[in-house]
C-alpha positions as CSV (number, residue, x, y, z in Angstrom):
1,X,69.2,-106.5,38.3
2,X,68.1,-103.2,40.0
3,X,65.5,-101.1,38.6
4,X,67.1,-97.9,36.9
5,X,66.7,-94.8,34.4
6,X,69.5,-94.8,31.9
7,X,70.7,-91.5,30.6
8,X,72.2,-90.9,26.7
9,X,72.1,-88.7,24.3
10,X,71.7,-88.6,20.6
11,X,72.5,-85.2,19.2
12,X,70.3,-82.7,21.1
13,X,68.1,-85.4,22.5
14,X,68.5,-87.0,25.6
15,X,66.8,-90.7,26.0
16,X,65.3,-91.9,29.1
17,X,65.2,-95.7,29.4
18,X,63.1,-97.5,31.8
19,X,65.0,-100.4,32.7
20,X,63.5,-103.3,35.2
21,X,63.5,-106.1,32.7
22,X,61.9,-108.8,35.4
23,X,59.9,-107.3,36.2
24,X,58.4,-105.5,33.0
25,X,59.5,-102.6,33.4
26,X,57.4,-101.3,36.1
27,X,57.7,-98.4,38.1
28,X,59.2,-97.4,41.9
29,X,60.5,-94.7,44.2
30,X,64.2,-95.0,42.3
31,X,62.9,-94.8,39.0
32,X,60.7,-91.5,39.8
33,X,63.5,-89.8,41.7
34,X,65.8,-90.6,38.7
35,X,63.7,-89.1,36.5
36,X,63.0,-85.9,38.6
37,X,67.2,-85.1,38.9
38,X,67.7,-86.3,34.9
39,X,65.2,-83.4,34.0
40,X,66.8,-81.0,36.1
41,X,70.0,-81.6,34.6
42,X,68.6,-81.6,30.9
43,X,67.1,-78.1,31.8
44,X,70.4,-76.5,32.7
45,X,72.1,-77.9,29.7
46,X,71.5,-75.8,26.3
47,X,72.9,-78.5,24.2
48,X,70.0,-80.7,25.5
49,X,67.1,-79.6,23.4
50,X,64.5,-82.7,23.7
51,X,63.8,-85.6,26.2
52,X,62.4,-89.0,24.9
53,X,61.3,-91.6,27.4
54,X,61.2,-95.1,26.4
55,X,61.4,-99.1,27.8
56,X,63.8,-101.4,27.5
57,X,63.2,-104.3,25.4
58,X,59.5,-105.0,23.8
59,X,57.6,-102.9,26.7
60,X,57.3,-99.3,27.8
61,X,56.1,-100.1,31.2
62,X,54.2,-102.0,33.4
63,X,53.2,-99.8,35.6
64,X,53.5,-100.3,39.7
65,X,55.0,-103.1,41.1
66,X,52.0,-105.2,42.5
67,X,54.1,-107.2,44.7
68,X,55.4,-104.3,46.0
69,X,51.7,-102.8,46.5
70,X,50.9,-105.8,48.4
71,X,54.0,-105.6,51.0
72,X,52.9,-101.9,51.4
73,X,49.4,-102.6,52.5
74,X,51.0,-104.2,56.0
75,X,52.9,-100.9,56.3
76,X,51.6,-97.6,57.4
77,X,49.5,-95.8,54.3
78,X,51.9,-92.9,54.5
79,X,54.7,-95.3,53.4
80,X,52.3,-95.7,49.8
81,X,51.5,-92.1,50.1
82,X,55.2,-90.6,49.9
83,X,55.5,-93.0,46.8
84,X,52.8,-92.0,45.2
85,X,54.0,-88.4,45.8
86,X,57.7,-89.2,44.0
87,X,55.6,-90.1,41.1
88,X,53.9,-87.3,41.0
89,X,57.0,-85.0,41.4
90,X,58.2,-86.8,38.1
91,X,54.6,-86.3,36.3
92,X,54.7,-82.4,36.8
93,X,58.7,-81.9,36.5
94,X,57.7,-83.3,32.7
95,X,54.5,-81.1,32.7
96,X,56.4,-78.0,33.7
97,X,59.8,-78.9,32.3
98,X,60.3,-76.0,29.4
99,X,61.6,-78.5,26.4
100,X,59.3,-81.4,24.6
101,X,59.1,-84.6,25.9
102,X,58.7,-87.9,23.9
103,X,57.3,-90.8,24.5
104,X,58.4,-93.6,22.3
105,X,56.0,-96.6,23.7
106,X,56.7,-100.5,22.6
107,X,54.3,-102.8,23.6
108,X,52.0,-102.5,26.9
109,X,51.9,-99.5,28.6
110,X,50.1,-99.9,31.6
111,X,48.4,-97.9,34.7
112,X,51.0,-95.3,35.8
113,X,53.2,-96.2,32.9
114,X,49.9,-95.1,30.6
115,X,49.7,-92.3,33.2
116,X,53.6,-91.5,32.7
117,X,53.1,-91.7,28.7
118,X,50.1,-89.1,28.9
119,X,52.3,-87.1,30.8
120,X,54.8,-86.3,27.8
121,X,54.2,-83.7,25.0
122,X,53.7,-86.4,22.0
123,X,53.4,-89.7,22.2
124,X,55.1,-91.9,19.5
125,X,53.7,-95.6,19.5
126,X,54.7,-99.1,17.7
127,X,51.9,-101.1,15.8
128,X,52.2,-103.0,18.8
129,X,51.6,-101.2,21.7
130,X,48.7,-101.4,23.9
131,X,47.5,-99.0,26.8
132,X,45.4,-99.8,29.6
133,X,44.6,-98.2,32.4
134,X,45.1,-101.2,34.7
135,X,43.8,-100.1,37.9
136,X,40.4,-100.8,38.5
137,X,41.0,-104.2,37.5
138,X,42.8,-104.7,41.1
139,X,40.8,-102.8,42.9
140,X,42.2,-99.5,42.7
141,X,41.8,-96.1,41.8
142,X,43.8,-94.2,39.2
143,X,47.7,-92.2,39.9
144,X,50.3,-90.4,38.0
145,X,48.1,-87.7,36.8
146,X,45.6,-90.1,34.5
147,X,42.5,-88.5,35.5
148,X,43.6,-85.6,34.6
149,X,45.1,-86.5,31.2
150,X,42.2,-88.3,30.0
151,X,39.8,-85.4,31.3
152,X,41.5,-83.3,28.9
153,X,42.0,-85.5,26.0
154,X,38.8,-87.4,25.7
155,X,35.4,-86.9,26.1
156,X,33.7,-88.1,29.6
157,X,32.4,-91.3,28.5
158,X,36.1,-92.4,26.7
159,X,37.4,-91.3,29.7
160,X,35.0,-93.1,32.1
161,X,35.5,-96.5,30.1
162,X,39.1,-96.2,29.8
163,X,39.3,-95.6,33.3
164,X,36.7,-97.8,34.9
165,X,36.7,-100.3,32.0
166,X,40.2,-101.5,32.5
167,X,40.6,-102.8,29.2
168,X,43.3,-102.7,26.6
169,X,43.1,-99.8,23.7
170,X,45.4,-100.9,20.5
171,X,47.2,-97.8,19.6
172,X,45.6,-96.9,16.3
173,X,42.4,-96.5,18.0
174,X,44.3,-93.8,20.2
175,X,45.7,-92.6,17.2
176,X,42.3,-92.1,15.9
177,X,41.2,-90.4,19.0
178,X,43.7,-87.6,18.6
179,X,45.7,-89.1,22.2
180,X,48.7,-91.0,19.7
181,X,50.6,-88.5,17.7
182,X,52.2,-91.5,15.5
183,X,52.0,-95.3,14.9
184,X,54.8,-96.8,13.3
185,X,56.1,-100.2,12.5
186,X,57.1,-102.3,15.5
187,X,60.7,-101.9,16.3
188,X,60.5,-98.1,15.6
189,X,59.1,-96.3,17.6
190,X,62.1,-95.2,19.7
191,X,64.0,-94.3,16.2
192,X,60.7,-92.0,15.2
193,X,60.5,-90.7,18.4
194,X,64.6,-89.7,18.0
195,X,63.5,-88.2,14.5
196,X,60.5,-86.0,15.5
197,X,62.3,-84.8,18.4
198,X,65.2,-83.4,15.9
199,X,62.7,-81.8,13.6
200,X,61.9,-79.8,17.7
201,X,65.4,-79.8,18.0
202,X,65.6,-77.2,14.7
203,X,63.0,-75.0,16.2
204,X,63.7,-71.8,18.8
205,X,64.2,-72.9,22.4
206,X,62.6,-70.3,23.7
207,X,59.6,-70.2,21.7
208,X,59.0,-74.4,22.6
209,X,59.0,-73.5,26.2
210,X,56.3,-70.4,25.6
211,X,54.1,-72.9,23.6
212,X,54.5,-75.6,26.2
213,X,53.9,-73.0,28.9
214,X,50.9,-71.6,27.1
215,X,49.4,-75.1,26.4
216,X,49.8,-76.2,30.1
217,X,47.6,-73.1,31.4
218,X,44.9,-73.0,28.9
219,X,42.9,-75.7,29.9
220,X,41.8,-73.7,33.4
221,X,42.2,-70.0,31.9
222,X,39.2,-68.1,30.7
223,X,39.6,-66.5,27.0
224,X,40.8,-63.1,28.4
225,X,43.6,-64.7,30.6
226,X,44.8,-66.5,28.1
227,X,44.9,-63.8,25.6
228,X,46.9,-61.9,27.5
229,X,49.4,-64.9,28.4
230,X,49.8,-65.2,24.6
231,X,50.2,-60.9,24.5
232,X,52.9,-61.0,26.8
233,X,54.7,-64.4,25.3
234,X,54.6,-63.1,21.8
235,X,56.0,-59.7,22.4
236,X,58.7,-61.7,24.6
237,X,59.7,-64.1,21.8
238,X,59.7,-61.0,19.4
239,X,62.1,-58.7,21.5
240,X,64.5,-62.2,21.3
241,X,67.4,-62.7,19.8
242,X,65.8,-66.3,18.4
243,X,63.1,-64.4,16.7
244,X,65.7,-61.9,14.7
245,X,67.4,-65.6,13.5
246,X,64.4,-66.6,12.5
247,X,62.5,-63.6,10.7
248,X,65.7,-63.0,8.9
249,X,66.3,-66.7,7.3
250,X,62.6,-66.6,6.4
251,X,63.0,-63.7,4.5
252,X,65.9,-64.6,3.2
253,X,64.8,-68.4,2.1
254,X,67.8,-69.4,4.7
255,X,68.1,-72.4,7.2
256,X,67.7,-71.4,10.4
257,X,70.3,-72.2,13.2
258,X,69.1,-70.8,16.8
């Protein structure tokens, strides 16, 4: 069977599904291109308020296709290079993309499918899953934006022996380390994953996007900058019909419905 993203929806979320079950679920050119035109349609659609990205079957994903790594060393390295750039359009159309992404992670998750996990606003994770950052451990350096994730996330030395180290981390320890929003029994991780997305799905579109917007820039900006971002998003959100919904129902002891 060919490797493929499927596309549904449940309620206001729409699920991503790796699917390249012989191959573990690992990662190629179609897959990343898939994933780049399913966000861009989930972006025009307003009914589409949440994306969560999952595996099919008992793992998330294997990461590259090492066979396929091998064939491309006889080719020329900007066949590699051009793949490696697909992947990379996928990691920042989720960085940028203005509603919360999901990871809902079964099993291993491994080098760019770690990467593609890190990538995502939350990540939701089975008793059972295990990350590694698989790279080193065949000679090669990192992709998929993993540096930069862990960077952020961890201090140096996590980072370095995450990285380097090439060795499994259970996801309770990642839990502990603030990377793993929620463990939860094996099996269910896609279903929690379904159900935090809903309690986003309740929120204000608008003011999701400014937090995920905010979020992405204040890792480079000095204080000032970023005060001003947060200035400007505010009196935005305020001066939006979302926020008259909302102000109103608090007041009022009401559900809101944006």
């Amino acid at each position: 069977m060919p490797a493929e993203l499927k596309s549904t929806t449940h309620g206001g979320t729409m699920v991503l599904t790796i699917s390249n079950p012989e191959l573990r679920n690992a990662l190629g050119p179609e897959i990343y291109a898939a994933g780049v035109e399913a966000l861009n349609i989930a972006g025009a659609l307003s009914e589409v308020r949440s994306i969560v990205v999952t595996g099919e079957g008992s793992t998330f994903c294997a990461g590259g296709n090492l066979q396929r790594l091998q064939a491309n060393r006889q080719l020329p390295p900007q066949v590699q290079a051009q793949s490696i750039e697909g992947l990379h359009d996928w990691i920042e159309t989720i960085r940028s993309f203005p509603k919360p992404v999901i990871a809902a992670v079964e099993g291993p998750a491994a080098g760019a499918g770690f990467s593609l996990a890190l990538a995502c606003d939350a990540i939701v994770a089975a008793a059972n899953a295990v990350f590694v950052m698989a790279y080193s451990n065949v000679a090669l350096s990192p992709d998929g934006g993993a540096t930069w994730s862990l960077a952020r996330a961890l201090p140096r030395q996590l980072a370095t022996e995450l990285l380097m180290g090439g060795e499994r981390i259970a996801a309770d320890r990642l839990y502990a380390l603030g990377v793993v929003n929620r463990v939860v029994p094996q099996g269910t991780a896609l279903a929690e994953a379904l159900a935090f997305a809903e309690q986003l799905n309740e929120k204000a579109p608008n003011a999701l996007a400014s937090i995920k917007e905010l979020l992405n820039e204040a890792g480079a900006a000095p204080l000032h900058t970023q005060l001003a971002a947060e200035r400007d998003h505010f009196v935005r959100n305020l001066h939006h019909a979302n926020a008259g919904i909302g102000i109103s129902a608090f007041l009022a002891r009401q559900k809101t419905r944006y």
